[in-house]
Structures are given as C-alpha cells and as structure tokens.
C-alpha positions as CSV (number, residue, x, y, z in Angstrom):
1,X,0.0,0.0,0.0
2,X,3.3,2.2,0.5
3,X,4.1,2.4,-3.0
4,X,0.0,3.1,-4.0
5,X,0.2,6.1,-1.5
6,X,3.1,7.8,-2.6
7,X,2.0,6.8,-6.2
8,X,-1.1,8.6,-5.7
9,X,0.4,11.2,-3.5
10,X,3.4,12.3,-5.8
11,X,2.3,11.5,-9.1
12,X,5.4,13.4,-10.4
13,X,7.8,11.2,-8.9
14,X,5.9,8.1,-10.8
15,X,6.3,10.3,-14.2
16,X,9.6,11.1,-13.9
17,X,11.0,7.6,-13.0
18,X,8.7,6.0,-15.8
19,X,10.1,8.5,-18.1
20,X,13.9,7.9,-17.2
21,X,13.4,4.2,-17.3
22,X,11.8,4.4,-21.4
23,X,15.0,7.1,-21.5
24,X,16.9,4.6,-21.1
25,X,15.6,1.7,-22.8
26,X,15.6,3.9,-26.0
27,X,19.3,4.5,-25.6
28,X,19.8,1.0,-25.3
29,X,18.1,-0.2,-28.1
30,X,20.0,1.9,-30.3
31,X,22.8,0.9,-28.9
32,X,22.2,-2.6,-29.9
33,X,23.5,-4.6,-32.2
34,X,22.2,-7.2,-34.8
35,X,23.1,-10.9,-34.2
36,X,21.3,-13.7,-36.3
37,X,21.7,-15.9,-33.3
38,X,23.8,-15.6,-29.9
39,X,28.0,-15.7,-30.1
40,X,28.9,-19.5,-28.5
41,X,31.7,-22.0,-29.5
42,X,31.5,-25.2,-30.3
43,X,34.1,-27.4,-28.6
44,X,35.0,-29.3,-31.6
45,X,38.9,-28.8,-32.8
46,X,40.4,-30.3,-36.4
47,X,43.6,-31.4,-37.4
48,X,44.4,-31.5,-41.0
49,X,47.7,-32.8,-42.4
50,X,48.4,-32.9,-45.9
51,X,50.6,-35.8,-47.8
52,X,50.7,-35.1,-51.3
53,X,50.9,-38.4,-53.5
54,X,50.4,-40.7,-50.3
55,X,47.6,-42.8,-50.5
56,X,44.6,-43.3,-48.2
57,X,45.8,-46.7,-46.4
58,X,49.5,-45.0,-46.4
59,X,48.3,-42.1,-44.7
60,X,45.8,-44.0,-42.7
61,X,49.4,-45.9,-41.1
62,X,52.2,-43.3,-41.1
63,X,49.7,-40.0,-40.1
64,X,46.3,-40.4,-38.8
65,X,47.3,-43.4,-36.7
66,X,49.9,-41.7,-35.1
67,X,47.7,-38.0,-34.6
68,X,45.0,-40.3,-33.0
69,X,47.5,-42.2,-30.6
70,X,49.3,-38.8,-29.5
71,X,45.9,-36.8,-28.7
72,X,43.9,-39.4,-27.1
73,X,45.8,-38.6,-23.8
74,X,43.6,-35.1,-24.2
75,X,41.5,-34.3,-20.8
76,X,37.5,-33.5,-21.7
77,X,37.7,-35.4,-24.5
78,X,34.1,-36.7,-25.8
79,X,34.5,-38.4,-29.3
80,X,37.5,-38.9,-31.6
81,X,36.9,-38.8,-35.6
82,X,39.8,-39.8,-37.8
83,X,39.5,-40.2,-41.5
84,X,42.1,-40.8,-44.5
85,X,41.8,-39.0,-47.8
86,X,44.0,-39.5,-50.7
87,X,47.2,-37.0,-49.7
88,X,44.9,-35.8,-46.5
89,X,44.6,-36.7,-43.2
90,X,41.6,-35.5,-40.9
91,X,41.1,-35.6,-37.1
92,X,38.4,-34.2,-35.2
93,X,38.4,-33.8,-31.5
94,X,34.9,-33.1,-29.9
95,X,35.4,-31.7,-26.1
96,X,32.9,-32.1,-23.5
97,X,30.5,-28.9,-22.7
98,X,32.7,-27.6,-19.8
99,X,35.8,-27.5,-21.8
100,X,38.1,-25.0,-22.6
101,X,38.7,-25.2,-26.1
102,X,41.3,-22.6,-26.4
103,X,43.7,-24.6,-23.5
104,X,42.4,-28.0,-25.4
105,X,43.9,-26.7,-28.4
106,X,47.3,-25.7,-27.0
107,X,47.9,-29.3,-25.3
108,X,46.7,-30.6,-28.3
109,X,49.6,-28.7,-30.1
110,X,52.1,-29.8,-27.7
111,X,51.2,-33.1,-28.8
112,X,51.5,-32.7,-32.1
113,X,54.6,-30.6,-31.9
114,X,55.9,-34.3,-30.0
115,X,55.3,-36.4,-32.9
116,X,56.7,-34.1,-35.8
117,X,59.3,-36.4,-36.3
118,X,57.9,-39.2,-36.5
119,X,55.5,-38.5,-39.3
120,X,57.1,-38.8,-42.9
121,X,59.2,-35.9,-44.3
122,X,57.4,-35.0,-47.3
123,X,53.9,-34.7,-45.2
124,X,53.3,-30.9,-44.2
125,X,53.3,-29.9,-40.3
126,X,49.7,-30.6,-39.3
127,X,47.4,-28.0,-39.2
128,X,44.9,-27.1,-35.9
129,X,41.9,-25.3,-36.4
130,X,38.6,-24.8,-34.1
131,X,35.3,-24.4,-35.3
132,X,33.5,-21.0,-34.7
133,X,30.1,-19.8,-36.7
134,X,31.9,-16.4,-37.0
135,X,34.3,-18.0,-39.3
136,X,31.5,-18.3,-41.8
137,X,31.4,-15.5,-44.7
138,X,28.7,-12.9,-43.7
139,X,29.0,-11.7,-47.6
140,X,29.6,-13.4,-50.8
141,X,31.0,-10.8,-53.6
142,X,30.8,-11.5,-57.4
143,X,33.4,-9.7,-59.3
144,X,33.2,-9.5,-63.3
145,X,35.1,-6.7,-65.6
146,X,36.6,-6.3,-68.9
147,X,39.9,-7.6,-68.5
148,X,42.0,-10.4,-69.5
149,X,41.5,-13.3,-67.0
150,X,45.2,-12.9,-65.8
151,X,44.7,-9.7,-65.2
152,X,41.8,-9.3,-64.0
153,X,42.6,-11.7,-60.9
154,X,45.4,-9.8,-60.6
155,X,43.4,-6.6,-60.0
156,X,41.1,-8.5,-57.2
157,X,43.9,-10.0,-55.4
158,X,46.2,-7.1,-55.1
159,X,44.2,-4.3,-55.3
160,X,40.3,-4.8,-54.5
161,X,40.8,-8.0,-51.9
162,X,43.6,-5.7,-49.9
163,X,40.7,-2.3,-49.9
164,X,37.9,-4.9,-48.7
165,X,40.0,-6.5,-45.8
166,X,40.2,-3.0,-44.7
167,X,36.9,-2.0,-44.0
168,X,36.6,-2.0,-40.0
169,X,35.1,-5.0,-39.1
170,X,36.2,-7.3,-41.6
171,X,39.0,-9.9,-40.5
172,X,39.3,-11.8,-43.9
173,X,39.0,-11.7,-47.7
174,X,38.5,-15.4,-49.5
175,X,39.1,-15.5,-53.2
176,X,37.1,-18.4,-54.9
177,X,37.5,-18.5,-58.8
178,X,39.2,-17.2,-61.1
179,X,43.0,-17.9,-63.7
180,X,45.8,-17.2,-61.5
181,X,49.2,-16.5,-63.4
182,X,51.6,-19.6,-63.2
183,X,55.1,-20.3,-64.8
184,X,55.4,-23.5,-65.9
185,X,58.8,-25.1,-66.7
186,X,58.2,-28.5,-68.5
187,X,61.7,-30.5,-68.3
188,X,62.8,-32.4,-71.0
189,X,63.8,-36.1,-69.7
190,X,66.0,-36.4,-73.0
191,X,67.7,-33.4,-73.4
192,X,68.1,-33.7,-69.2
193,X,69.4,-37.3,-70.1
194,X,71.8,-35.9,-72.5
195,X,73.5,-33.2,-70.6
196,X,73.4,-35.5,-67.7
197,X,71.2,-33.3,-65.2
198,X,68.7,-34.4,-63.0
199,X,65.9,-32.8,-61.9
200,X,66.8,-31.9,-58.2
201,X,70.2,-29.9,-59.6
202,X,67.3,-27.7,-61.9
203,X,65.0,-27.1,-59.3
204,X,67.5,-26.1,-56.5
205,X,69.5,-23.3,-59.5
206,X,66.0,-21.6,-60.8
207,X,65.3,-21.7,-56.7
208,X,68.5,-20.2,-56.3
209,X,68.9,-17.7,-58.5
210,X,65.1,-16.3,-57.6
211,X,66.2,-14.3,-54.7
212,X,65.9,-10.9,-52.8
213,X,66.9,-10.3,-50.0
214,X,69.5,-7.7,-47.7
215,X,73.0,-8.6,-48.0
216,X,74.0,-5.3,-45.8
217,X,74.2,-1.9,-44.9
218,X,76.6,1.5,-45.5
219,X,76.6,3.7,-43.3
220,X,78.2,7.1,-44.0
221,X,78.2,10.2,-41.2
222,X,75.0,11.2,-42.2
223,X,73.2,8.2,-43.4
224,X,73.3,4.8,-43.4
225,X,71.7,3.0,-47.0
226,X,70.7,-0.7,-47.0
227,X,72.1,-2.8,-49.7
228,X,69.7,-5.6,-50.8
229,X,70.6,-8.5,-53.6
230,X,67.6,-8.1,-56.1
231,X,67.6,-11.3,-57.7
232,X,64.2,-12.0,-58.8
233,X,63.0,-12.9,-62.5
234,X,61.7,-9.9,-64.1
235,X,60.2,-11.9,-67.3
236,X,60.1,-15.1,-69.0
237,X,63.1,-14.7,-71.1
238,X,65.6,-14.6,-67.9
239,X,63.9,-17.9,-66.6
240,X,64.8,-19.0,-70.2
241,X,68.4,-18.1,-70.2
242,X,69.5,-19.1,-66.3
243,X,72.1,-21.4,-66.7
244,X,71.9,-24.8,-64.9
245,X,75.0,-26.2,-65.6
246,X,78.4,-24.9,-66.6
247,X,80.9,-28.0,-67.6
248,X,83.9,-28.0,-69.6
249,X,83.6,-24.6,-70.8
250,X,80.0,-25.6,-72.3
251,X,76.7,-23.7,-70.5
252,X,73.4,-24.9,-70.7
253,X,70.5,-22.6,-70.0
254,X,66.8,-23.7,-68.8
255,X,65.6,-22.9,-72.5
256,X,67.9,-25.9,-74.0
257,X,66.3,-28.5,-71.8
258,X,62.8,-27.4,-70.9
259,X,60.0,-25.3,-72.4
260,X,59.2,-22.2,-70.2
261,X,55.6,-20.6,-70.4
262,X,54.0,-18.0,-69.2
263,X,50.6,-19.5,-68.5
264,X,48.2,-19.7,-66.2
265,X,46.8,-22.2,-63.3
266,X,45.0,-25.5,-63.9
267,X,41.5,-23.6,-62.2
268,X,40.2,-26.0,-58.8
269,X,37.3,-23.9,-58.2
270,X,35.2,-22.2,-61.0
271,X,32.9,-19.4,-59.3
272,X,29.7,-18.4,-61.8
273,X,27.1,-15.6,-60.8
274,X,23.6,-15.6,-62.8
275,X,25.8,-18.2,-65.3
276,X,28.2,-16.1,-66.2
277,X,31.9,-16.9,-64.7
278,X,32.9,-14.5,-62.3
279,X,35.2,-14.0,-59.1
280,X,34.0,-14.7,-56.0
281,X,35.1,-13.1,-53.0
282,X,34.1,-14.1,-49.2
283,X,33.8,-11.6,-46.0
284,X,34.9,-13.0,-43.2
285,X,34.0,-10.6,-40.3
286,X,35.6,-10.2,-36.9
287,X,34.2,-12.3,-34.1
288,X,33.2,-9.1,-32.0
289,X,32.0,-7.0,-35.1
290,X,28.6,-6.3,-35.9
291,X,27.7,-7.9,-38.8
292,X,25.0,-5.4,-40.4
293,X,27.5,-2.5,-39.6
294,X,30.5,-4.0,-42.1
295,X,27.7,-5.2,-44.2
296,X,26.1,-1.8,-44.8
297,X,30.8,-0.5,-44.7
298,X,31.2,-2.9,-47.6
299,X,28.2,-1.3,-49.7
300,X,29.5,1.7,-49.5
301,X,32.7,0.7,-49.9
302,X,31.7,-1.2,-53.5
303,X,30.2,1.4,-54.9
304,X,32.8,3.5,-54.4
305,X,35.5,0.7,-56.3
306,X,33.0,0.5,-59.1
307,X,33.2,3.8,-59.8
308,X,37.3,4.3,-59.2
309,X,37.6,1.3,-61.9
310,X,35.2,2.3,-63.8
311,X,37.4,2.4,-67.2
312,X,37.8,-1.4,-66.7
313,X,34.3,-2.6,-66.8
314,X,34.4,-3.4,-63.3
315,X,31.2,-5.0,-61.7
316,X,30.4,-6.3,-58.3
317,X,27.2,-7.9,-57.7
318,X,26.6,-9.1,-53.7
319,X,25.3,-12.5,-54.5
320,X,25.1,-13.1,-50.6
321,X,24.4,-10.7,-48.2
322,X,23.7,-12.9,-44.3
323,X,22.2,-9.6,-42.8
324,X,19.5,-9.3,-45.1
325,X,17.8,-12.1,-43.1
326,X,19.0,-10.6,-40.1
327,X,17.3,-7.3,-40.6
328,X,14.3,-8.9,-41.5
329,X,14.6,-11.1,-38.4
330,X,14.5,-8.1,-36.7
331,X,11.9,-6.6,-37.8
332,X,9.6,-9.3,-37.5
333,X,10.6,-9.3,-33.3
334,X,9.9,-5.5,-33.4
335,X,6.6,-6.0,-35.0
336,X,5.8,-8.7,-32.8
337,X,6.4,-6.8,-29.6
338,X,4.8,-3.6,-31.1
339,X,1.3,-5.7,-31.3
340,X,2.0,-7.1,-28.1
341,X,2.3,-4.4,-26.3
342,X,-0.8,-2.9,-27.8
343,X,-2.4,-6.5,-26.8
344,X,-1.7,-5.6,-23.5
C-alpha cells in the first residue's frame, strides 16, 4: 500500500522515473547490435595434415594413426573422428561442454609438436583449427570486368581484396575462382638425359637464382643506406636463359632442356554468378563485429571501387548478403512486440 500512497500522493515522482526508465531503454536499443543468433563455440577442434601423393591406407598408417594415438591422452575429450583421404589426413576432436577449447587446443599442439618427427618428411606440419560460426562469410561478392582473366585476378587480389580487408570489421577476404598466373617449366627427360642433369640440380638453381633479399648496410656520417641482392626474375626470357649447368667450358640454359611458359593455373574452383563466370570473393568478419555494420561498410565501400575502376568494366554484384535475413529477423521481433504491447 506504500508504494499506491506515494504513487497517488506524488504522481510526479511516478512520471519522472517511468520517463527515465523508457529514456533509457531507447538508448539501449540503439545501442544494440544485430546478431542472427547468440555468439557460443562449439568445442569441436580439427587437425588437418596434408601428404601429397600418399595414398589413403599409407596415410591412414604413417599420419592419422599416429595423430590419433598422440591426442587421445587429451583431458574432456568426448568423441575422436579420424578419416584418410588421398594426400589428407583429418582428425576431429569433440570436447565435452565444460571445456576449454582454447587450453584444449594448446595441449593438443604440444602433442602434435611431440610427434613431428615421426611423421614422414614429405607430409606438411599438421594444421589445428577450431570451429567458430563467425568463421562463416557474412557476404559473398561477385566480381566480373573487362579484362584479361590474368589480369583481372590480378586486380582483385592485389588491389580490390587488400581495400575490402580494410573495412573496419572485416578480419578476412577469400578469393574463390578465377586464372591465377603460373610459370610453368616442362623439363625435357632427354635433353636432361643428355646433358646429364637431373631434376633436383634444376630445381635447386631456378630456386637459387630467384632471390631478394638484404646482403647489408653502408653507413656514411649522415646516413646509413641498406644494400639488398635483387635477384628476382623480371620476365620469362631470364627464366629461359638461367644457366643450370656450366661444364667444360659448355653452358646450358633452362631454354635448352625445358619449355618455359608464361601461363596460367589449372582452375580448382570455378565461381559463376547468374551463369556467367565470375570471381567470387568471401567476408569474413571479426568475431566481436557487428555484422550489419560491415555489411552496410562494404556497400559503400563497393560502390565507391565500381566507380574508381570504372574504365575497366568493373562489376560487383553481392550475391550473398547474411544480414538481409538478419534485418528482416528483426523486424519481425519489433513487429511482434509492437502488437503485443498494444495487446496488453
């Protein structure tokens, strides 16, 4: 009855708190942010390991086997999932709810880091990842333009990719798609025969001789200038006249026993928006970002790179956009509590 008296009594008092309280709820709903579903982990951790040529039984013996035996020791471990793949190996750990999958992970290292040695040298140093939902692209990009294919992959990779990943928010950049330059150097196994060469002597000179790096400094009273070797192949033609072998007085270059071309990559993954081939690219944003916030950063920050390049035809379409569903998901639960309150 207290709080009916002064209620009654003061009906100021009753104003001004209500109006403080919806105050401050409107500041804190603009202060919200938009989250398709509530940030949690998943305690599941992965360990990949390539072995490029090995086959699935081989791998199966001299990697997974061995990865299996050396984390099964893990504490809060709930289920072990190995699986061999032609030249990959696969191991995922799932962790019990109460967990840590961040300390799981760095014992699990340790234990890997153990067993390097005994895993075959040609198999790559094993991989550790953890699952997260903010690892998943919150925007997929098609790029098109008028541009050769080299080129024009070129121009996303080193130009457009490097302006996207630099939108606040955004913590990576995928590119799917696309001809990526490649040199290829086709030995000749007579003309090697012939010369006697083998292959490792030509791979370790081209390696060799494709260097840059700083060989020292000179310093002067007023200055001090750093000296680098710059050692790097500027074109085809140099790749074609390295020498890889200098006996009795007689050179042979790379262009007397293999052809050199400049061509481009055998393509893995072929991207296509509305059926026509494109480049895709993936935004990945940071795991305490705000997804509709880069989203609505990246629009602007397209429109913007279509009209800088322009001249080149450039298009990008947003073939994905996550936080259109996110929006409307929002919208709805406004609506909803709009008619509820009116219910009420």
């Amino acid at each position: 009855m207290k709080l009916a008296e002064i209620s009654i009594k003061r009906p100021s008092l009753v104003i001004v708190l209500f109006t403080i309280l919806t105050l401050g709820g409107l500041f804190s709903y603009s202060n919200l942010g938009y989250e398709l579903i509530p940030k949690f982990e998943t305690n599941v951790i992965t360990i990949a390991t390539i072995y490029p040529g090995a086959s699935p039984s081989e791998i199966e013996n001299t990697v997974t086997k061995k990865i299996e035996d050396a984390v099964a020791s893990l504490e809060n471990i709930k289920k072990i999932d190995a699986k061999s793949y032609e030249s990959l190996s696969t191991v995922s750990i799932t962790l019990t709810s109460n967990a840590d999958v961040n300390v799981s992970m760095n014992d699990a290292q340790r234990k890997i880091n153990a067993i390097i040695s005994d895993l075959p040298d040609d198999a790559e140093t094993p991989s550790l990842t953890k699952f997260s939902l903010s690892d998943l692209p919150i925007m997929t990009i098609g790029a098109n333009g008028k541009m050769d294919e080299v080129a024009f992959y070129d121009l996303i990779d080193k130009k457009l990719a490097p302006i996207l990943s630099r939108v606040q928010g955004v913590a990576q950049v995928n590119i799917i798609g696309g001809q990526e330059r490649e040199i290829q150097v086709n030995l000749d196994a007579v003309k090697m025969q012939g010369y006697g060469l083998s292959i490792p002597q030509v791979q370790q000179n081209i390696l060799s001789s494709n260097l840059d790096f700083p060989t020292g400094n000179i310093q002067t009273r007023d200055q001090k200038i750093l000296i680098r070797l710059a050692g790097k192949y500027k074109n085809v033609e140099e790749l074609r006249n390295l020498i890889v072998s200098s006996k009795n007085g007689i050179q042979v270059r790379l262009g007397d026993i293999a052809d050199v071309q400049d061509t481009q990559k055998i393509a893995e993954k072929v991207a296509r928006v509305d059926q026509k081939s494109a480049i895709l690219l993936q935004i990945v944003k940071q795991s305490d970002a705000n997804a509709v916030a880069v989203s609505e950063e990246l629009v602007k920050t397209i429109n913007k790179l279509e009209n800088d390049y322009k001249s080149k035809g450039l298009q990008l379409e947003i073939a994905k956009d996550s936080t259109i569903f996110t929006l409307e998901a929002a919208d709805a639960v406004v609506h909803d509590l709009l008619i509820a309150v009116i219910l009420v």
